[in-house]
C-alpha positions as CSV (number, residue, x, y, z in Angstrom):
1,X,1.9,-9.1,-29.4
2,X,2.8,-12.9,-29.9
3,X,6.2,-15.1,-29.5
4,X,7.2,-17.9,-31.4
5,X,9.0,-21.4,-30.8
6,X,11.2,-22.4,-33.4
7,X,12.5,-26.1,-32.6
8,X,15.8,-27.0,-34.3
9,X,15.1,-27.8,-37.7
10,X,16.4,-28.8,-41.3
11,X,15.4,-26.4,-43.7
12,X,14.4,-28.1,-47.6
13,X,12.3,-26.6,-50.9
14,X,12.3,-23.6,-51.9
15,X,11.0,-19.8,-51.2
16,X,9.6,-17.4,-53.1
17,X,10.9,-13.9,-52.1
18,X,8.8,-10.8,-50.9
19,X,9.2,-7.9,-53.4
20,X,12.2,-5.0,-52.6
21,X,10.7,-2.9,-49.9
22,X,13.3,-0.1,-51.3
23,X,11.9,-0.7,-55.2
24,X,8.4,-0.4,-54.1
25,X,8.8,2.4,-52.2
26,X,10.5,4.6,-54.9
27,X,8.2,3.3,-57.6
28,X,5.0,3.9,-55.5
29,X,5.8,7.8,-55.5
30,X,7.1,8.0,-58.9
31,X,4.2,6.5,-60.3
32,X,2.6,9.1,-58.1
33,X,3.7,11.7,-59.5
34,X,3.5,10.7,-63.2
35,X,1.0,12.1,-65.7
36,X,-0.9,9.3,-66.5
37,X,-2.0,5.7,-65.5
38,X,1.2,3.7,-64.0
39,X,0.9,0.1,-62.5
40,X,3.1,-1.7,-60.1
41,X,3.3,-5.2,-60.2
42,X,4.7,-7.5,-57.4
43,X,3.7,-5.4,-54.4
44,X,3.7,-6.9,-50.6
45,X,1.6,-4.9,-48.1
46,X,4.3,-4.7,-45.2
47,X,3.4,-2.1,-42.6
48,X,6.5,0.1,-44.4
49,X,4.7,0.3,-47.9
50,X,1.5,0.3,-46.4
51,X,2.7,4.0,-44.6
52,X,3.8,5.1,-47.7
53,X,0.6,4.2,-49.9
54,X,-1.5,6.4,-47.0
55,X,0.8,8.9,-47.1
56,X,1.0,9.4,-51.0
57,X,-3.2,9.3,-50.7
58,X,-3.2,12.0,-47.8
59,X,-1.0,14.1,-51.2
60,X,-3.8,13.5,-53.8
61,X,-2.7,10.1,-55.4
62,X,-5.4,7.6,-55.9
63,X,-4.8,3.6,-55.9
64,X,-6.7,0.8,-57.0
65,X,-5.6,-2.2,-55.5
66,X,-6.2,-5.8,-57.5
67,X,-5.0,-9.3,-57.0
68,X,-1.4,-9.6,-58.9
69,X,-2.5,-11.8,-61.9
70,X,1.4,-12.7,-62.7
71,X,2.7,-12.9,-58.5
72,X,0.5,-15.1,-56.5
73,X,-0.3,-13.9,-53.2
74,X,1.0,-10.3,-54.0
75,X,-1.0,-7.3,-55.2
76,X,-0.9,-5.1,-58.2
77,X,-1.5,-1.6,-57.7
78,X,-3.0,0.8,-60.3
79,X,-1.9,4.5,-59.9
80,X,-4.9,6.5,-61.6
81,X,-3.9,10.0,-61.3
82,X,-0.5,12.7,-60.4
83,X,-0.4,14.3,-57.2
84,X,-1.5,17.7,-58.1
85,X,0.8,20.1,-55.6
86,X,-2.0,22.8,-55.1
87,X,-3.7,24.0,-51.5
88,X,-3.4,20.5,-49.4
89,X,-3.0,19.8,-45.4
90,X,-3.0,17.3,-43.4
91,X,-1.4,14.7,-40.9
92,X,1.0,12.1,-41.9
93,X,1.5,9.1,-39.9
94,X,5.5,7.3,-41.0
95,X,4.7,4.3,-38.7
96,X,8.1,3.1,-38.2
97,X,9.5,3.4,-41.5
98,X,11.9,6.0,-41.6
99,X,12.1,5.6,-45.7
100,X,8.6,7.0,-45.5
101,X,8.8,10.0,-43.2
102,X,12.1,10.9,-45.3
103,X,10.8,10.4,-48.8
104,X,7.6,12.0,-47.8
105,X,9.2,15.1,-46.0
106,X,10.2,16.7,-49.7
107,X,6.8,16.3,-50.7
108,X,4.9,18.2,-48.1
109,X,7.1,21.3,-49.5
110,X,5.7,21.3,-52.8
111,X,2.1,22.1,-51.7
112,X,0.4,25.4,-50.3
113,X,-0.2,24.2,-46.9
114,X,0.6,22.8,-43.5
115,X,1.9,19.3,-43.3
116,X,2.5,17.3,-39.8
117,X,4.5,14.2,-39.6
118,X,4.6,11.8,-36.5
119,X,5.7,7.9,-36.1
120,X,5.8,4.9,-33.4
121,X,8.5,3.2,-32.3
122,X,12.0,4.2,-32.5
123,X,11.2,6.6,-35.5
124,X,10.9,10.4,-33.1
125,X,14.6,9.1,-32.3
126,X,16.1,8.5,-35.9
127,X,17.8,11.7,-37.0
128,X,16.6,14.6,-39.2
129,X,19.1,17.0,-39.4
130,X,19.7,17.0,-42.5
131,X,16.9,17.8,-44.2
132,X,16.6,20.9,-40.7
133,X,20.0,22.0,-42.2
134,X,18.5,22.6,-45.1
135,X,15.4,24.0,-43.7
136,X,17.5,26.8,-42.0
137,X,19.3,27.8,-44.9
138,X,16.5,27.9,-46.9
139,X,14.4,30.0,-44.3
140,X,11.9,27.0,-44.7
141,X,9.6,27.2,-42.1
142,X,9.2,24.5,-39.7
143,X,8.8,23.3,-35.9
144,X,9.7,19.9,-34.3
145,X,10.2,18.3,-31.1
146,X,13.4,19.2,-29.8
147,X,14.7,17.4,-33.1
148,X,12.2,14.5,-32.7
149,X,8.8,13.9,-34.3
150,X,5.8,15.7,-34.5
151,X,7.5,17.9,-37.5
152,X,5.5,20.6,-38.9
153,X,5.9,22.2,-42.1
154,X,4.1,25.1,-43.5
155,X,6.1,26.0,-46.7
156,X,7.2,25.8,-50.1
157,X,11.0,24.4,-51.4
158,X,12.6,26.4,-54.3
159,X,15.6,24.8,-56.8
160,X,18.8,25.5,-55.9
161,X,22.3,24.3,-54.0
162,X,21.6,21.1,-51.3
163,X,24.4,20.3,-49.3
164,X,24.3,16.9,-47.6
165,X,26.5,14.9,-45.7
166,X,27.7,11.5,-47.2
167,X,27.7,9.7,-44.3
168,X,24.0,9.9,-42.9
169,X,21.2,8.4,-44.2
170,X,20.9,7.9,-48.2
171,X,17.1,8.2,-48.0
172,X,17.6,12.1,-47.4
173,X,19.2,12.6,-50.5
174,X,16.5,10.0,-52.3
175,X,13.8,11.9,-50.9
176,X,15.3,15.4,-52.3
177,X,15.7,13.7,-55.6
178,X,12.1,13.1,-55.8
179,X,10.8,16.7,-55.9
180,X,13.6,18.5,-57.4
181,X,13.8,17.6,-61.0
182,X,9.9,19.1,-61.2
183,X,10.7,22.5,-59.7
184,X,11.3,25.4,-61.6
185,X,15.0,25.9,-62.4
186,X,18.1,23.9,-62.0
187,X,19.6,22.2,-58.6
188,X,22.6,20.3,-57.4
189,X,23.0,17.8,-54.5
190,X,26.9,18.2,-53.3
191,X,27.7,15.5,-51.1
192,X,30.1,16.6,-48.1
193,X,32.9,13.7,-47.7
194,X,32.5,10.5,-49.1
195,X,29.0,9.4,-49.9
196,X,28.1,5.9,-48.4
197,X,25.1,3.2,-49.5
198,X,25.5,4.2,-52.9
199,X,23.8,1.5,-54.3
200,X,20.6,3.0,-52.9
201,X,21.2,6.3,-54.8
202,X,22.0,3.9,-57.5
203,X,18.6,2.3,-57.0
204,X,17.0,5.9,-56.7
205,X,18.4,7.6,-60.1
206,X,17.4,4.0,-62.0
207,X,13.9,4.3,-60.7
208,X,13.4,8.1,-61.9
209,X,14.5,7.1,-65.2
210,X,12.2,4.1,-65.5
211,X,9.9,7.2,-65.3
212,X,11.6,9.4,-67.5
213,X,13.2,11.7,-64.5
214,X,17.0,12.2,-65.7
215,X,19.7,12.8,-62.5
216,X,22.9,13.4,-63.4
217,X,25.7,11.8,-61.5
218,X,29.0,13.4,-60.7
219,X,31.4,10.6,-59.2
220,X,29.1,10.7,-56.4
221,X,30.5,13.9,-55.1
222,X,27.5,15.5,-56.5
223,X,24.4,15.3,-58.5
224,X,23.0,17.6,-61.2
225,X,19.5,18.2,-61.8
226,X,17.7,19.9,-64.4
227,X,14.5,21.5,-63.5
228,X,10.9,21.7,-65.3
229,X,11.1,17.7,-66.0
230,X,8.0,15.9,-65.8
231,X,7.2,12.4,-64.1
232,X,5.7,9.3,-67.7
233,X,3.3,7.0,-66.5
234,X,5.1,3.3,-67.1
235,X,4.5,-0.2,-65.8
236,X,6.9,-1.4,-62.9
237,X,7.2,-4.7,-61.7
238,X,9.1,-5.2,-58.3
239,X,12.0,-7.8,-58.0
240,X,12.7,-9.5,-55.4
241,X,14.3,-8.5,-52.1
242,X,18.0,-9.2,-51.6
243,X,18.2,-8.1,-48.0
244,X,15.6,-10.7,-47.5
245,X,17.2,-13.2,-49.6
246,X,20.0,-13.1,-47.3
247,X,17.8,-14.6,-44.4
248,X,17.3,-17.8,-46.8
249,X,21.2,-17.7,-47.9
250,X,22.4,-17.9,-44.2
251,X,19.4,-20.4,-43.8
252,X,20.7,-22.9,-46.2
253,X,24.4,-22.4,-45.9
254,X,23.4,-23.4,-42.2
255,X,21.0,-26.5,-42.8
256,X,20.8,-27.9,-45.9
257,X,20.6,-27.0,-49.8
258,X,18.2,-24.4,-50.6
259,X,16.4,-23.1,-53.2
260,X,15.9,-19.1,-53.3
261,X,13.1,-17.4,-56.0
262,X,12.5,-14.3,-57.5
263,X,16.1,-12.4,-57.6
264,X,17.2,-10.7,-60.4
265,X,20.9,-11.5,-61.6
266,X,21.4,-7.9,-62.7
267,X,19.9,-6.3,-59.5
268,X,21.4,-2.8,-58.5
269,X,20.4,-3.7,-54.6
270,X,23.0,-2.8,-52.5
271,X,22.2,-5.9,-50.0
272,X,23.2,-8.3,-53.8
273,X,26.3,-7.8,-51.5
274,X,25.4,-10.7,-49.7
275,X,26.8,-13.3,-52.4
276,X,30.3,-11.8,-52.6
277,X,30.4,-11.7,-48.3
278,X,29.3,-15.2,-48.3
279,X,31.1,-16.5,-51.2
280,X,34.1,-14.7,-49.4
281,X,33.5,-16.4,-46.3
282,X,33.3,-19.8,-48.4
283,X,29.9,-20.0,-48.7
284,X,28.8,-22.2,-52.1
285,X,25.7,-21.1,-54.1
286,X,24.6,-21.5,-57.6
287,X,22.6,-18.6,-59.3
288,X,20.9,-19.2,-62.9
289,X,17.8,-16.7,-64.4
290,X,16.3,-15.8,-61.0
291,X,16.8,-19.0,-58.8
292,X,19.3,-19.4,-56.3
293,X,20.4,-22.6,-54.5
294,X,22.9,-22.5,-51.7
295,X,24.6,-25.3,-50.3
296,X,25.0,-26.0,-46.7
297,X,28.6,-24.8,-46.8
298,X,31.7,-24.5,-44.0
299,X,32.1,-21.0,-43.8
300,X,35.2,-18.8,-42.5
301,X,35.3,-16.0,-40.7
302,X,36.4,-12.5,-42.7
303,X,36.2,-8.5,-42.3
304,X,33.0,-7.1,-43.6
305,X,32.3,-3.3,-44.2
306,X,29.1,-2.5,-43.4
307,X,29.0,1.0,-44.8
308,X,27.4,-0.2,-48.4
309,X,24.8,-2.7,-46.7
310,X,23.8,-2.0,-43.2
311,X,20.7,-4.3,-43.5
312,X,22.2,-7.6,-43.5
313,X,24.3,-6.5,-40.9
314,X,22.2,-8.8,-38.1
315,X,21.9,-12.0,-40.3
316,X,25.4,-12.1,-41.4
317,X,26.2,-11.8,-37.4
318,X,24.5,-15.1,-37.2
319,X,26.4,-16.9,-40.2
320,X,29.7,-15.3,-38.5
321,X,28.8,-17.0,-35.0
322,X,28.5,-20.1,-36.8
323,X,31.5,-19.7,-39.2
324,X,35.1,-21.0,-38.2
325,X,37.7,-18.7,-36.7
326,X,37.0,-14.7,-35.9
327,X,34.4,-12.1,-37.9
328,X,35.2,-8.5,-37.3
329,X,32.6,-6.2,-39.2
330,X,33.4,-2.7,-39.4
331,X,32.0,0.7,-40.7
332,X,28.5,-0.2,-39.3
333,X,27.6,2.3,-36.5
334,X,24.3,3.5,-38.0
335,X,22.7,0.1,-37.1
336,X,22.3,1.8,-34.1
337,X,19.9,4.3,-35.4
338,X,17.7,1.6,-37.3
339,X,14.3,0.6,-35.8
340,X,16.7,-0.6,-32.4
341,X,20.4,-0.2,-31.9
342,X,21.7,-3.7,-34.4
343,X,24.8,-3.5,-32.7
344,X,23.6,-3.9,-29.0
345,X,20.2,-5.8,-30.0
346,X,21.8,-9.0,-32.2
347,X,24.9,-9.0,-29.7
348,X,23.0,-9.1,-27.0
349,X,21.0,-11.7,-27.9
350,X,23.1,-13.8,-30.2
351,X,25.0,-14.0,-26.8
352,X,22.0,-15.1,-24.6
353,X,22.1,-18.4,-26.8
354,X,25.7,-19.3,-26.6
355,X,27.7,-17.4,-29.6
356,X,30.6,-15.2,-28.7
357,X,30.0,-11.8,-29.7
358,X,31.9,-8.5,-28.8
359,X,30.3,-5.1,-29.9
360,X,32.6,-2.0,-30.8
361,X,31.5,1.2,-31.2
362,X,31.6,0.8,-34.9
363,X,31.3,-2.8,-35.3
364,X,30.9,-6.4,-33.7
365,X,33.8,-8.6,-33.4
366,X,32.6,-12.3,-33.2
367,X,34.5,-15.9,-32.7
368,X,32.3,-18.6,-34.2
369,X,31.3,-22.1,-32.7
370,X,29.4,-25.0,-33.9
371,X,26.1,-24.8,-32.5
372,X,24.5,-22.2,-30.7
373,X,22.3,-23.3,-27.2
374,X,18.9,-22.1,-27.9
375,X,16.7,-20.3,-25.3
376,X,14.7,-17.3,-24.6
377,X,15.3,-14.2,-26.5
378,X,13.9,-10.6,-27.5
379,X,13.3,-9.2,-31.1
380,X,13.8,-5.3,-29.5
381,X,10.6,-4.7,-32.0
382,X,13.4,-5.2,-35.5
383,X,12.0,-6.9,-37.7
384,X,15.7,-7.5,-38.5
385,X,16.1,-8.6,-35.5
386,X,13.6,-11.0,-34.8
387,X,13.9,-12.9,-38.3
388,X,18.2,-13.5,-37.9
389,X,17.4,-15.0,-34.4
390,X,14.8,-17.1,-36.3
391,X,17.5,-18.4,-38.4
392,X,19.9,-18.7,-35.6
393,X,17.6,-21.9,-34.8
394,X,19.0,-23.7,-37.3
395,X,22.1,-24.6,-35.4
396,X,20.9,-24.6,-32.1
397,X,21.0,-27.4,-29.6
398,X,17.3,-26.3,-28.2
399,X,14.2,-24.4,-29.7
400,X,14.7,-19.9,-29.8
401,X,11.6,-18.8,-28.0
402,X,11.5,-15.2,-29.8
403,X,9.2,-12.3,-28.2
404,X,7.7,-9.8,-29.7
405,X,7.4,-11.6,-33.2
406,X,4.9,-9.8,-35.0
407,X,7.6,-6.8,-35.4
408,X,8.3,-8.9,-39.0
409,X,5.1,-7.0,-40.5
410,X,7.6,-4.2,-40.8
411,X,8.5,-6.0,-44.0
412,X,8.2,-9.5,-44.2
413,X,4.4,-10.4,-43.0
414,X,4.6,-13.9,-44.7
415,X,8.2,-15.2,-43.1
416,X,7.1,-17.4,-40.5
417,X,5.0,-18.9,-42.7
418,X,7.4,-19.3,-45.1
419,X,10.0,-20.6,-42.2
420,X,7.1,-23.2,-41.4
421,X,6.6,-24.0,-45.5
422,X,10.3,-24.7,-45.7
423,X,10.1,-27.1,-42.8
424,X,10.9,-25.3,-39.7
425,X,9.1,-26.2,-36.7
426,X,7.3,-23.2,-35.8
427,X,4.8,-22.5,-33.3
428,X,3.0,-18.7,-32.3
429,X,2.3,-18.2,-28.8
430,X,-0.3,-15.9,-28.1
């Protein structure tokens, strides 16, 4: 474990953006289960993809992993062979990336064998009832902890009727998506209430068609799915992450003009969000092909929903504190079953350093001030967390001493480098 200083600091250049974790993920296991040779171009090993490439190799799939040619610094990963779903066992360790253990879950019924999953961190605690709901109607055997990890499974998933509700966790109906357009016979997804982070079923369905899986989409009320289809090797390269751009957006609107690499205009992300909150809250940016400079800008206070884009939930709790007049975001209560409770974690410590934050059960409620105080703070292990408070240094009046810092391997191993590259003051304390 390590902290890091971050002086007060004006912020200049440019930065080249870390592939989508959520791309990577999804095209990881579809080239995995493709006939034929897939690549994927653009990869970043955070500790999240890297639980997801052993997991997929625990299943059968086989990687070779080069130096991207096109991406400097990134990797470009060579998928030789499908997962064959014959007689396999074996121990599955998520980490603390709950896309993992949910995308992986589905998989581990297609084989003839026993399957056990188990995590760190916060990741026994983040909830799987779901996919146990299913379980039990499906007389799919399993055993857990009480709810918690270690789960077991030592069973086989047919086609059929899926009921999930639409306000938990879109990764449980991604992960079903995965297996059942290559079981025999037809199935359905029906979506109880109204479905929310669309955009990442969005992302999901666009994926599997890259790799000629077809999902059909019923007003989001409920998805059809023929059976017997097979996964086409094809050549995906990874665009770049807009709930990490939004680090970089805040950053400049904060500090000065700044330059942002690698985003795709057309993106289906649900964290592209980001420009229309900011540009609501009168932030100024100007996007051409895939570069993206933001001006320092006066921002307002607004309402935001969080429902659509949960992620950017902590960084735009930092613009807010440094906006004029009052924030109020809304509709966000499953931050608090992310890696930490957001909620609790980024009010907390937003207030340790002079903001004025209020948390709701649902939501924060925050009145903005010029310049934050600096001091001594906690990342609560979120790499989330950890990088907004980094930010947050921007407009302080003293250096953010930030512990546990290394949490950003979650997903952004480079950012403190990058922070120092785009002239932050950084220092690591070991």
């Amino acid at each position: 474990m390590y902290s890091v200083e971050i002086k007060p600091s004006v912020i200049s250049g440019s930065v080249n953006l870390p592939p989508s974790k959520s791309l990577t993920h999804r095209a990881l296991i579809s080239a995995s289960l493709s006939f034929g040779k897939s690549i994927v171009d653009n990869v970043d090993f955070s500790e999240d993809i890297l639980a997801t490439i052993n997991a997929l190799e625990i299943y059968g799939a086989r990687f070779l992993v080069k130096e991207s040619t096109l991406y400097k610094g990134r990797k470009k990963i060579i998928v030789q062979n499908a997962i064959e779903f014959t007689s396999n066992s074996g121990e599955i360790d998520c980490r603390e990336s709950g896309s993992t253990l949910r995308f992986m879950i589905p998989l581990a019924l297609m084989f003839n064998g026993k399957f056990v999953f188990k995590g760190s961190g916060k990741l026994s605690e983040r909830p799987l009832d779901p996919y146990f709901k299913i379980f039990r109607e499906k007389n799919i055997k399993f055993h857990s902890n009480n709810g918690k990890l270690p789960l077991s499974i030592d069973d086989k998933i047919t086609s059929g009727i899926f009921s999930i509700k639409g306000d938990v966790s879109s990764q449980f109906i991604t992960g079903l998506m995965f297996i059942l357009p290559i079981l025999e016979g037809n199935s359905e997804i029906k979506i109880e209430g109204d479905l929310e982070s669309k955009a990442y079923i969005d992302l999901t369905i666009d994926v599997l068609k890259r790799f000629g899986i077809k999902i059909k989409n019923i007003a989001y009320k409920k998805f059809l799915i023929e059976g017997n289809q097979k996964y086409l090797a094809n050549d995906y390269v990874v665009e770049g992450d807009y709930s990490q751009s939004a680090f970089w957006i805040v950053a400049g609107s904060i500090s000065n003009k700044f330059s942002i690499k690698g985003l795709d205009k057309n993106s289906n992300q649900g964290d592209k969000e980001i420009l229309d909150i900011f540009r609501k809250m009168n932030g100024e940016y100007d996007f051409s092909d895939s570069e993206l400079i933001v001006a320092k800008s006066d921002t307002n206070g607004t309402i935001i929903d969080g429902s659509e884009c949960p992620d950017i939930i902590p960084i735009l709790a930092v613009l807010a504190s440094l906006s004029k007049g009052k924030t109020t975001i809304v509709n966000a209560k499953r931050l608090r079953l992310k890696e930490s409770d957001r909620l609790k974690a980024i009010s907390t410590e937003l207030n340790k350093i002079g903001a004025h934050v209020v948390e709701t059960e649902d939501g924060l409620i925050i009145s903005g001030v010029e310049y934050l105080n600096g001091g001594e703070v906690e990342s609560w292990n979120d790499h989330r967390i950890a990088m907004s408070l980094a930010i947050a240094s921007l407009r302080s009046k003293k250096p953010i001493t930030i512990s546990g810092a290394q949490c950003i391997n979650k997903s952004y191993p480079k950012f403190w480098d990058d922070l120092a590259s785009s002239g932050c003051k950084v220092t690591i304390i070991k």
